[in-house]
C-alpha positions as CSV (number, residue, x, y, z in Angstrom):
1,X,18.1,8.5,10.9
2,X,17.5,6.0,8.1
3,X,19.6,5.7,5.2
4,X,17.2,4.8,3.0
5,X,17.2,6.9,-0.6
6,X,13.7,8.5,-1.3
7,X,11.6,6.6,-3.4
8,X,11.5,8.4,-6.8
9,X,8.8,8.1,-9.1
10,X,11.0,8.8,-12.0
11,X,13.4,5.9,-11.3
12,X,10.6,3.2,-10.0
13,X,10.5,0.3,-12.6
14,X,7.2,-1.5,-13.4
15,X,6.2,-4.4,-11.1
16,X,3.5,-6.0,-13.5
17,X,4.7,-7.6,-17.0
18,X,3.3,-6.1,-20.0
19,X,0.2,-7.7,-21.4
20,X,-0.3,-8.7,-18.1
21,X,-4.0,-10.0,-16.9
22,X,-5.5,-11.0,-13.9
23,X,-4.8,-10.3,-10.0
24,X,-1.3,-9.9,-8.7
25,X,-0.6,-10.0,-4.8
26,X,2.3,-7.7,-3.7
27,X,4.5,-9.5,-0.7
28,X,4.1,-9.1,2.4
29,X,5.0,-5.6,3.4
30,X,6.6,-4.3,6.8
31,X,4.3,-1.6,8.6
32,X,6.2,1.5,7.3
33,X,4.1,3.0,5.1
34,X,4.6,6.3,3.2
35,X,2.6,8.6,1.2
36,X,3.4,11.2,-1.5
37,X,0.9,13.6,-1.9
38,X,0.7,15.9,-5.7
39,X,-2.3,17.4,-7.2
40,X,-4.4,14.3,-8.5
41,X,-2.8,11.3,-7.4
42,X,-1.3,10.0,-3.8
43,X,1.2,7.1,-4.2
44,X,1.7,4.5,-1.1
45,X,4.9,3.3,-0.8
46,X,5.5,-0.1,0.9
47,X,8.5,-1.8,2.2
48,X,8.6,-5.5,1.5
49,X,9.6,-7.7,4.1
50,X,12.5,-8.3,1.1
51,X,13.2,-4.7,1.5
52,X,12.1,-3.8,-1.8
53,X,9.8,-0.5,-2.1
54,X,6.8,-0.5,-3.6
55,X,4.9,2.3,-5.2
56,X,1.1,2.1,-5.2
57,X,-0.6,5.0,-6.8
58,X,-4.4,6.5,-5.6
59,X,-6.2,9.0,-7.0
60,X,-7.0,11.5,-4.3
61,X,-10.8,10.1,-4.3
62,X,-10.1,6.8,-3.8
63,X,-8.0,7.4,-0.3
64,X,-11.6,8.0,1.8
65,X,-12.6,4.8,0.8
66,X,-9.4,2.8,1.7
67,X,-9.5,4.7,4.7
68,X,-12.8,3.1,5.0
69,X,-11.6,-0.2,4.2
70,X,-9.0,-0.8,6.2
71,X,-10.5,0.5,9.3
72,X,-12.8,-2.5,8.9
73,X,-9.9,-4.5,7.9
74,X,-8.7,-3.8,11.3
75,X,-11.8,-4.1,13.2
76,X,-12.2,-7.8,12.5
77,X,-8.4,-8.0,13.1
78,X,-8.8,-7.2,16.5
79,X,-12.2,-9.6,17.2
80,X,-12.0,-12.0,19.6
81,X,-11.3,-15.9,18.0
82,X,-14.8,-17.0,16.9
83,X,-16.1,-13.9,18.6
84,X,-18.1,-11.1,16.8
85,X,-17.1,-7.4,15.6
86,X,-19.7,-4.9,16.5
């Protein structure tokens, strides 16, 4: 059993200075991924290879389409070097 604490929405600080503009990449995360599920909005939360948590929030239609996404994420993954996908 993990000791972690649940990740709580409540106590999560912002990541992203305000006034902030551009693209931001999040560090590299570990593979355990969790999901909290409500009525409009799914949140992924991410370890960090730091073993910081972090909390991305989805609304509920956008989780088909990064379904779809990183199923094709993987699928070139997995390719053979200078081989094609199909």
């Amino acid at each position: 059993m993990s000791d972690t604490k649940p990740f709580l929405l409540t106590a999560a600080l912002d990541a992203l200075p305000k006034g902030a503009v551009g693209d931001f990449l999040m560090p590299l995360c570990k593979s355990d991924v969790g999901l909290m599920m409500g009525l409009d909005l799914a949140v992924a939360v991410l370890t960090t290879i730091e073993g910081q948590r972090v909390g991305v929030p989805l609304t509920l239609e956008s989780i088909p389409s990064l379904r779809t996404l990183l199923t094709e994420a993987l699928r070139m993954l997995q390719a053979p070097e200078g081989g094609s996908v199909q």
